[in-house]
C-alpha positions in Angstrom: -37.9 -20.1 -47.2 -37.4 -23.9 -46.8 -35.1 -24.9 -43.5 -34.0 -22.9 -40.7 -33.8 -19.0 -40.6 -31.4 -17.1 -38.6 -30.8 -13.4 -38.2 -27.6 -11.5 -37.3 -27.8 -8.7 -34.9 -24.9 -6.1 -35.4 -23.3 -2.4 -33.7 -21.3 -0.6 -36.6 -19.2 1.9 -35.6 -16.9 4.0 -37.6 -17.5 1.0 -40.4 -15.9 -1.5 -38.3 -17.8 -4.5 -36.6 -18.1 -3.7 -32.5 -20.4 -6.7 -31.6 -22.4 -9.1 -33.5 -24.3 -12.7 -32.4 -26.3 -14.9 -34.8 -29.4 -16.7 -33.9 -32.2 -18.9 -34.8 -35.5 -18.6 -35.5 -37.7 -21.7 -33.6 -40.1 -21.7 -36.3 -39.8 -19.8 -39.4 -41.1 -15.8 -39.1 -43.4 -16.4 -41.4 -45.3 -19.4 -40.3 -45.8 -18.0 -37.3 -47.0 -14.5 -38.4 -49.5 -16.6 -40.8 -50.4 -19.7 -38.5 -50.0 -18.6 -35.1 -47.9 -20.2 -32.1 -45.3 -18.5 -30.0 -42.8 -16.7 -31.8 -38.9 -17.8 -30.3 -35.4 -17.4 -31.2 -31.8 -18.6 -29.6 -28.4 -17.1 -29.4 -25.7 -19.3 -31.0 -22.4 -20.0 -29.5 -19.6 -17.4 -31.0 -17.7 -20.1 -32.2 -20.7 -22.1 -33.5 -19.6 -23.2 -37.3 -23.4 -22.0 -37.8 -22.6 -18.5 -36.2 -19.3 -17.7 -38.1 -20.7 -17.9 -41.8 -23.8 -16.1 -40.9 -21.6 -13.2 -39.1 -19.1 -12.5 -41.8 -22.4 -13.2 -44.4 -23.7 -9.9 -42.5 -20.2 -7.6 -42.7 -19.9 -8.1 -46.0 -23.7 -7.3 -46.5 -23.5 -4.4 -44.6 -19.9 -3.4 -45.5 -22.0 -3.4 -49.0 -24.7 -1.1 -48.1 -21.6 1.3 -47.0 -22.8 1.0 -43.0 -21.0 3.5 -41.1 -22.6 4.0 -37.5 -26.0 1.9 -36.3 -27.4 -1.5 -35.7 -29.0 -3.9 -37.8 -30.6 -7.6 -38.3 -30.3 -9.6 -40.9 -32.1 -12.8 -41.4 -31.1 -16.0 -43.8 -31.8 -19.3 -44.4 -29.2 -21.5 -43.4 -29.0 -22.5 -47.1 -28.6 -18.8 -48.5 -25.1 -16.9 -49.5 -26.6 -13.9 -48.9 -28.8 -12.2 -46.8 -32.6 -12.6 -47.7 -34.2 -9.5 -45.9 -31.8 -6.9 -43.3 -32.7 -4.2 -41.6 -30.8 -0.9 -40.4 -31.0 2.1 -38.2 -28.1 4.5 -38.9 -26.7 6.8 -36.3 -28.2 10.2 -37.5 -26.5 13.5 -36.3 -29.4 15.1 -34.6 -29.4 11.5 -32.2 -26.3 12.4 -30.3 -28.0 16.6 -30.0 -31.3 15.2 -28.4 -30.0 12.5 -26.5 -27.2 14.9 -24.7 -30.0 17.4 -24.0 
């Protein structure tokens, strides 16, 4: 993907949104993986007009994949409607069993 990449980190709750903060990729994931250097990312501002699109970008993505409880990164080019590869781990029941053990 040409241009800059971001990804969207997100807690799901109950289906709503409880925290979310875009960032950006220093040099695109893949060039690095395939050419070396030091991977990198920053945090955008909350307000950022970068970080706003990107966020609601990622609710409706995961409001789409019917996310209920869990977190998840998605990454897009800044050029993209949609997210280009995401990523999930949903709350499973036996979690809460073990980790209260």
């Amino acid at each position: 993907m040409p241009g800059d990449i971001y990804h969207v980190d997100t807690i799901f709750y109950e289906s709503e949104v409880l925290f979310s903060i875009a960032s950006r990729y220093g040099r695109p994931p893949m060039d690095v993986s395939q050419q070396g250097d030091i991977f990198t990312t920053s945090t955008l501002g909350l307000d950022s007009k970068e970080a706003q699109p990107l966020i609601e970008m990622n609710r409706k993505v995961m409001k789409a994949f019917g996310m209920v409880r869990g977190v998840s990164t998605a990454n897009s080019s800044a050029a993209a409607t949609t997210a280009n590869c995401t990523s999930w781990r949903p709350r499973h029941a036996w979690a809460e069993r073990t980790l209260s053990t």
